[in-house]
C-alpha positions in Angstrom: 83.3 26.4 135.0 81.8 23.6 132.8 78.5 22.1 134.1 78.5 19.0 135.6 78.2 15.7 133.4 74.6 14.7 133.5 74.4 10.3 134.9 72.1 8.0 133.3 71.6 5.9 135.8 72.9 2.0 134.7 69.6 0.5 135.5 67.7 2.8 133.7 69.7 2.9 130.6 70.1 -1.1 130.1 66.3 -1.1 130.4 66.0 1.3 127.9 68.4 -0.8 125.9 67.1 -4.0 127.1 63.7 -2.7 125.5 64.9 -1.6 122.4 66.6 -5.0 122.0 63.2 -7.1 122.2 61.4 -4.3 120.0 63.8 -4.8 117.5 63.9 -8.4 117.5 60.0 -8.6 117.2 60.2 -6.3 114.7 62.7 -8.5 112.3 61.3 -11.8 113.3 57.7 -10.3 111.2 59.2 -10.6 108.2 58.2 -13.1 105.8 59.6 -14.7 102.1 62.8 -13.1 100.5 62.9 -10.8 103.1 62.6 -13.1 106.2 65.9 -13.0 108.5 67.9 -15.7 110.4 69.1 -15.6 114.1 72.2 -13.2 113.1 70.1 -10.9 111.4 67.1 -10.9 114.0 69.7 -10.2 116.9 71.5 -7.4 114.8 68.5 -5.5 114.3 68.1 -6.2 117.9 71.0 -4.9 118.9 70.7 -1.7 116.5 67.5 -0.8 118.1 68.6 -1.6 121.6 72.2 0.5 121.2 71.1 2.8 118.6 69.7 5.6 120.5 72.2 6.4 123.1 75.3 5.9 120.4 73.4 8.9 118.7 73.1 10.6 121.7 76.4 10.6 122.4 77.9 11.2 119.2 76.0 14.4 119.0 76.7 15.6 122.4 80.6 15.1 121.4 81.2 12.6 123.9 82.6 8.5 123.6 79.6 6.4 123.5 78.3 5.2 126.9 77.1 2.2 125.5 81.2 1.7 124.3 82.2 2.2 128.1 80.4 -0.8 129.7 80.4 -4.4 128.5 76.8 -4.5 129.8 75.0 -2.4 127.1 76.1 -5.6 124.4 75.3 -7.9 126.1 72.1 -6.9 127.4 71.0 -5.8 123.7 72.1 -9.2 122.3 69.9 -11.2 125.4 67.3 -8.6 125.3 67.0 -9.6 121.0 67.4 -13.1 121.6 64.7 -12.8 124.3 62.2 -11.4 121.8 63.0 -13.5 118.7 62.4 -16.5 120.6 59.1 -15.2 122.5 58.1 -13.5 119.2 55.1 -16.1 118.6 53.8 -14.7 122.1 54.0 -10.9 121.2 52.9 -11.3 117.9 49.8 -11.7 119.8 49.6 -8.7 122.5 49.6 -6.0 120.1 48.6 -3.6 123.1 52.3 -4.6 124.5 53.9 -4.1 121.7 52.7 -0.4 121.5 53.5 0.2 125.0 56.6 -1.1 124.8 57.4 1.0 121.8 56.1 4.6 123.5 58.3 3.4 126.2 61.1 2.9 124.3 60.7 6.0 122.4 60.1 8.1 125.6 63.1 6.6 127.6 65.5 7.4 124.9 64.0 10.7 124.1 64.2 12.0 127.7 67.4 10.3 128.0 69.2 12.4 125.5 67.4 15.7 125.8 68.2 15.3 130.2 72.0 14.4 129.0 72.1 17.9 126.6 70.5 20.4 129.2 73.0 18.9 132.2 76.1 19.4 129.1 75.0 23.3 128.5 72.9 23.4 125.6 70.5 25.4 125.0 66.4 24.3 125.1 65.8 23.9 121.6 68.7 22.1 120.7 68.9 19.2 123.7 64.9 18.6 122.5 66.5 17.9 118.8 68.8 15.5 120.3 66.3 14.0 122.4 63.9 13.4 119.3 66.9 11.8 117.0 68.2 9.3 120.1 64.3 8.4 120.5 63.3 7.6 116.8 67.2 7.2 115.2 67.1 3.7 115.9 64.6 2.9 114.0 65.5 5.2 111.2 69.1 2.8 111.2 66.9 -0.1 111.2 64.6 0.9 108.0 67.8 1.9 106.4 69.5 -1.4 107.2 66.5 -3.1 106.2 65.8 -1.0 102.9 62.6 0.1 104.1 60.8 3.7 103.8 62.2 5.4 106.7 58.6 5.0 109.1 59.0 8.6 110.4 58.6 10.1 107.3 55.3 9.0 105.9 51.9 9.4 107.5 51.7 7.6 110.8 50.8 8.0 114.4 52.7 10.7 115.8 56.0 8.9 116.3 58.4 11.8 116.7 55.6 14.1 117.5 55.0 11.9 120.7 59.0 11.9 121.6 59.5 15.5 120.6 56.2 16.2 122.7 57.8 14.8 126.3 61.0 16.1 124.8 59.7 19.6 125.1 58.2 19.1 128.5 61.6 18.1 129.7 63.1 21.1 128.9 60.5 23.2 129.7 59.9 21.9 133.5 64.2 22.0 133.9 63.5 25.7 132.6 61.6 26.5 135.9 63.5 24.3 138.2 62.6 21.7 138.2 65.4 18.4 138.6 66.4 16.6 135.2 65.2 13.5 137.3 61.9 14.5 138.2 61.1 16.4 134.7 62.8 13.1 132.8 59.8 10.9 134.6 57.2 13.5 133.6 58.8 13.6 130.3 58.2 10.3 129.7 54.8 9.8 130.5 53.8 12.5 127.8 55.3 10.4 125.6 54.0 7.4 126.4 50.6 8.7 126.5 50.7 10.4 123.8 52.1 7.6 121.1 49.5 5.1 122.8 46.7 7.8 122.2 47.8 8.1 119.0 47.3 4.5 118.0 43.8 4.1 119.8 42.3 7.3 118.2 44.0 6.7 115.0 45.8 10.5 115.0 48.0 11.5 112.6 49.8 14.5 111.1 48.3 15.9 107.9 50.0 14.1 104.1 51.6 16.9 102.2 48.7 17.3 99.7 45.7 17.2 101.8 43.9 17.0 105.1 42.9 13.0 106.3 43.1 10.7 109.2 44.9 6.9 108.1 44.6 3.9 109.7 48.1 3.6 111.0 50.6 0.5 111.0 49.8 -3.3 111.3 50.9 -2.7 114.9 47.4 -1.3 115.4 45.4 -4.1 114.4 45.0 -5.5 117.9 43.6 -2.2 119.7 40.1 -1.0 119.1 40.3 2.3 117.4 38.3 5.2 118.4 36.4 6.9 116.0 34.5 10.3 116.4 30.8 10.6 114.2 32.8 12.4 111.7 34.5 9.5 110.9 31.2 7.5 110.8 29.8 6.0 107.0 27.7 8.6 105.5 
């Protein structure tokens, strides 16, 4: 007998797309001189960012698209853009939003898809890995679109470490019994915590070649960074 078919709720995932959408759009309305974009290109990476994680999800899990099922995924993605290029003066400005509402996004997605993969069958390790790609492949699409350095793999703060972090806790709490539901929330707020703990202490994986601590992105600039006495001018 096959498992039941986990349900997203349709609130929950148009916020998630809803999110992405205005994330996106903030995101490609930065840009400046040869690389600056007009309204068609602002609301496409919009759209990518907003529909790009559960169209992953999906895809990998074998199964049609959700977002393909319901006209309300477009056309919340393509408001949700169009909402954030046009308010993108005022987030420019509350850089603390703009990190919370990217560990948010992150989070939703990633408990999203890992929730959908344990309800389908899979095993632990595999629903995380589908968790992690639907929570950071829309932003891989979007640096590819954009011809950018794909963000997730060059020293930063813990992007996929923070998805694959609530990710993990997903499957582990469903492990002992506890509901998808209950371990998604939970899920989510390791995330969240995480990537927002990230940016304030400035955390990030070791580079390749040695041992350091970077001052992460430009989305940064606008939270006070925590810095231990090792970090302090000698």
């Amino acid at each position: 007998m096959n498992p039941p078919v986990f349900i997203i709720p349709l609130w929950a995932d148009l916020t998630a797309v809803a999110l992405g959408g205005v994330q996106g759009a903030l995101f490609a309305s930065g840009f400046q001189g040869q690389r600056r974009l007009d309204l068609l290109g602002v609301a496409i990476i919009g759209i990518l960012l907003g529909m790009g994680g559960g169209l992953i999800r999906d895809l990998l899990l074998g199964l049609t698209p959700a977002t393909l099922q319901n006209n309300w995924y477009l056309i919340t993605a393509t408001v949700a853009a169009l909402v954030g290029m046009l308010l993108s003066g005022l987030f420019q400005r509350l850089n603390r939003a703009i990190v919370m509402l990217d560990a948010v996004v992150i989070g939703l997605f990633g408990v999203f898809g890992t929730s959908k993969a344990l309800a389908l069958g899979l095993p632990a390790v595999p629903a995380v890995f589908v968790g992690v790609l639907a929570a950071v492949g829309g932003s891989v699409l979007r640096d590819v679109l954009m011809g950018l350095p794909v963000a997730i793999m060059h020293v930063g703060s813990l992007y996929a470490v923070a998805a694959g972090g609530g990710c993990a806790v997903v499957a582990t709490a469903a492990a002992f019994g506890v509901p998808l539901p209950v371990a998604a929330v939970v899920g989510l707020m390791v995330t969240t915590i995480v990537r927002v703990l990230a940016v304030i202490f400035d955390l990030s994986l070791p580079e390749q070649r040695k041992l350091y601590r970077r001052k992460v992105a430009v989305e940064t600039t606008g939270i006070p960074i925590i810095r231990t006495d090792d970090d302090a001018p000698r």
